[in-house]
N, C-alpha and C positions, 0 to 999 in steps of 0.2 A: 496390482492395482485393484483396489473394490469393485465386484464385482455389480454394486445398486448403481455405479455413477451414469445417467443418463444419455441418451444419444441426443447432437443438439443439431440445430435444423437452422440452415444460415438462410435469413433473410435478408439481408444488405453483406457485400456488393450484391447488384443487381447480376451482372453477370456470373455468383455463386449460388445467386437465389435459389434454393429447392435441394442445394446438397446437404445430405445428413452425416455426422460426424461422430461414428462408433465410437465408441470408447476402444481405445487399443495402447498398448503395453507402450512408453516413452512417449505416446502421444505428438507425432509429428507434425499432425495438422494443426494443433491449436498450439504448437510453437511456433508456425509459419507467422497464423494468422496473431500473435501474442509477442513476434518478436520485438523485446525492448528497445524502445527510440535510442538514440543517439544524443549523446550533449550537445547542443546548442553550439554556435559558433562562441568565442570566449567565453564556456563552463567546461566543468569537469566532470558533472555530472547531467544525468537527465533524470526527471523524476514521473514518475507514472503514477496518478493515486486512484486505489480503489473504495470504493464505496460498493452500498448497496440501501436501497430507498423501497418505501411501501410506493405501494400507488399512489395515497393522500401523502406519500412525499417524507414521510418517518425513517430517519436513520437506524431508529434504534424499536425496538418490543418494546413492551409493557413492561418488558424485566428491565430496560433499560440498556439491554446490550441488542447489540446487532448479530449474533446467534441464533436470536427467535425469532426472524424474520428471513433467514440462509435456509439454502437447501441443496440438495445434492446436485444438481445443475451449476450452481452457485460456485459449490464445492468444487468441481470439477476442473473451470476455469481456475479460479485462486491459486489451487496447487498448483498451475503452470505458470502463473503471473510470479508466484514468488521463485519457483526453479529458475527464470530467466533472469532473476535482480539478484543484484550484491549485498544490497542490505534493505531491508526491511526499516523504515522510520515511523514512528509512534507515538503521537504524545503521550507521557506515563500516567495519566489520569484512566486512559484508554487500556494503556495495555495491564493495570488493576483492575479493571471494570471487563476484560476481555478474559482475562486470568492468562496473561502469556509467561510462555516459560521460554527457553530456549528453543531455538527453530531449528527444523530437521529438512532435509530435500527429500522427498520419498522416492527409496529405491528403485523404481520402473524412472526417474526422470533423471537418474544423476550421468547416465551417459553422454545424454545430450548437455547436458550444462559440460562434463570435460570435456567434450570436443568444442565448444567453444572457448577453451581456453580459463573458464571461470574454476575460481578454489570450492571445493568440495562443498565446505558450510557456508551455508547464510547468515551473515550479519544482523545484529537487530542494534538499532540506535534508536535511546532515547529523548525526545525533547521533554525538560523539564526545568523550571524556574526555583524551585523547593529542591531537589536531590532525593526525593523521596524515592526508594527503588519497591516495586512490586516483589514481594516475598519471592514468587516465583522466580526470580531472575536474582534471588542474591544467591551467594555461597556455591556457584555453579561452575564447572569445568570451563562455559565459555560464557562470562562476563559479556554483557551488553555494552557498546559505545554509549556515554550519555552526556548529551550536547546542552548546556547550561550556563549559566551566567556568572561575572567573577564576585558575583555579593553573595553568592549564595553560599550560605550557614555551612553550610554540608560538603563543602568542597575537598577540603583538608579528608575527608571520612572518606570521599568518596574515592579519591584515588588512593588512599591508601589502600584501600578494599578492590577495586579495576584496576590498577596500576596507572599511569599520567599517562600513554597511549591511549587508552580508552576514556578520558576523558577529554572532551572537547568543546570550550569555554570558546561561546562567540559571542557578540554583543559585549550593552553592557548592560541596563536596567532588564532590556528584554531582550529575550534570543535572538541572535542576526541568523535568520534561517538562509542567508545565501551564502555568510559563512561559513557558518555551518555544513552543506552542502559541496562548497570548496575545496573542504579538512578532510571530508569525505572522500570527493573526489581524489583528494590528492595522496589519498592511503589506496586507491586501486577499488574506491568502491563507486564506480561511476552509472551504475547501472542502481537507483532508489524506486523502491515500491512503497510509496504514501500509503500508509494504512487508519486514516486517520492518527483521531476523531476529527468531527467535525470542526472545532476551532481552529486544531493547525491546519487543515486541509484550507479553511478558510486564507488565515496568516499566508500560508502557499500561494494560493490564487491572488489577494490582491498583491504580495511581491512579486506576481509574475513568474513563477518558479518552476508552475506544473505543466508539462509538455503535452500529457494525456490525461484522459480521466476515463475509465472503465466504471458503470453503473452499470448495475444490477436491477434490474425492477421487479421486486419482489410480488406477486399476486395475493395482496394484503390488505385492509384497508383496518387500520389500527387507532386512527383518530391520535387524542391526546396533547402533551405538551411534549411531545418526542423532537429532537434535535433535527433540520434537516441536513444533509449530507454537506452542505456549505452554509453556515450558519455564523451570523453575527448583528448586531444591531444597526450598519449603516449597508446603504445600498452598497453594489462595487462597481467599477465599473463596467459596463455591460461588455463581456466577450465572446468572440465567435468560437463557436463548436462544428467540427465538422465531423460527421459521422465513417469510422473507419468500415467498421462493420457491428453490424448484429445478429444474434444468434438469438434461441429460442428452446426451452426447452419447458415442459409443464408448467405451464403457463408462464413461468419467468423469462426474461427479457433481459440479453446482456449483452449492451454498448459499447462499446470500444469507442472515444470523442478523441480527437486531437485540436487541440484547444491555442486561440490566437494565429498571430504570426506562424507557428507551424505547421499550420493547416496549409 
């Protein structure tokens, strides 16, 4: 485990208030407090998404990506968030813009995910409307799910290249992201960590989709025309958040919300 990764400092629950949280080898307290929700009564899956916002509320840096705004505190939690999930979901705008490639569990967390019963690797599925795949994720030992539409151009290419298991065609003009989630589900991948961007993260919330929501607040103030963490041109409708816990670490601030009915 990196030896810079931060000690973080829980301030909510109130009765955790003031415990600090060494960093240490499998990390068993921020899997307690990280452990992934449960699906819903009739889903198969449950979706957690994380973000991370400046203080003036920016998804993303000046560079455009959400990297130049992270930081080892940041770092810290994520590697746990994705140890605990099955697959990793992306819109592929994001995961070009992020530069992803195939996902790894880092060795200090893989014991705990076996003894949960979860498979070794982390899934990554793409939402995409186009089929366009990130360089990084083609020609690869382990092929991305990518979740898409039946018009799209690219189809015929794409499974020939993932094979028709990894492809998963929901909707019809636009992606049915609860389908979607379903398909998932019903492959043994019931544990999704929303990784953005912001529009599906968006798409998510007003389908009602996303269980939790982990923000980060980054101590930044960035200005700009940067994207916020849920972003679109109409209101949504307004839902309750209820605060699981928060941590703290140089100056960054990391929420844990359980979001609607599940609260």
């Amino acid at each position: 485990m990196p030896r810079e990764l931060p000690p973080l400092d829980v301030l909510l629950p109130l009765d955790r208030s003031g415990t600090r949280l060494a960093p240490e080898h499998g990390e068993p307290a921020l899997h307690d407090l990280y452990a992934h929700p449960a699906p819903a009564a009739g889903r198969t899956a449950a979706v957690r998404a994380n973000m991370i916002a400046t203080v003036d509320g920016s998804a993303q840096g000046p560079d455009g990506r959400s990297r130049s705004i992270n930081g080892p505190a940041d770092w810290r939690v994520f590697r746990v968030m994705r140890a605990v999930a099955d697959v990793v979901l992306v819109g592929a705008g994001t995961a070009r813009a992020e530069g992803y490639t195939p996902l790894a569990v880092p060795a200090d967390l893989r014991a705990a995910r076996a003894a949960r019963g979860q498979a070794p690797e982390l899934e990554l599925a793409l939402v995409t409307a186009s089929g366009a795949l990130p360089e990084g994720l083609r020609g690869t030992h382990r092929p991305p799910y990518v979740v898409t539409v039946p018009g799209n151009p690219r189809l015929a290419d794409l499974r020939a290249e993932l094979g028709d298991d990894r492809v998963l065609v929901a909707g019809d003009e636009a992606v049915d992201l609860a389908a979607a989630l379903a398909a998932l589900g019903d492959r043994g991948l019931t544990r999704v960590l929303a990784e953005g961007g912001p529009r599906l993260l968006t798409d998510l919330v007003r389908a009602g989709l996303v269980d939790e929501l982990c923000l980060t607040t980054s101590p930044l103030v960035v200005g700009g025309p940067g994207l916020r963490a849920v972003q679109g041109p109409e209101w949504l409708e307004p839902l309750t958040a209820r605060p699981a816990h928060l941590l703290h670490a140089d100056g960054m601030l990391l929420g844990r919300w359980v979001l609607g009915s599940a609260g």
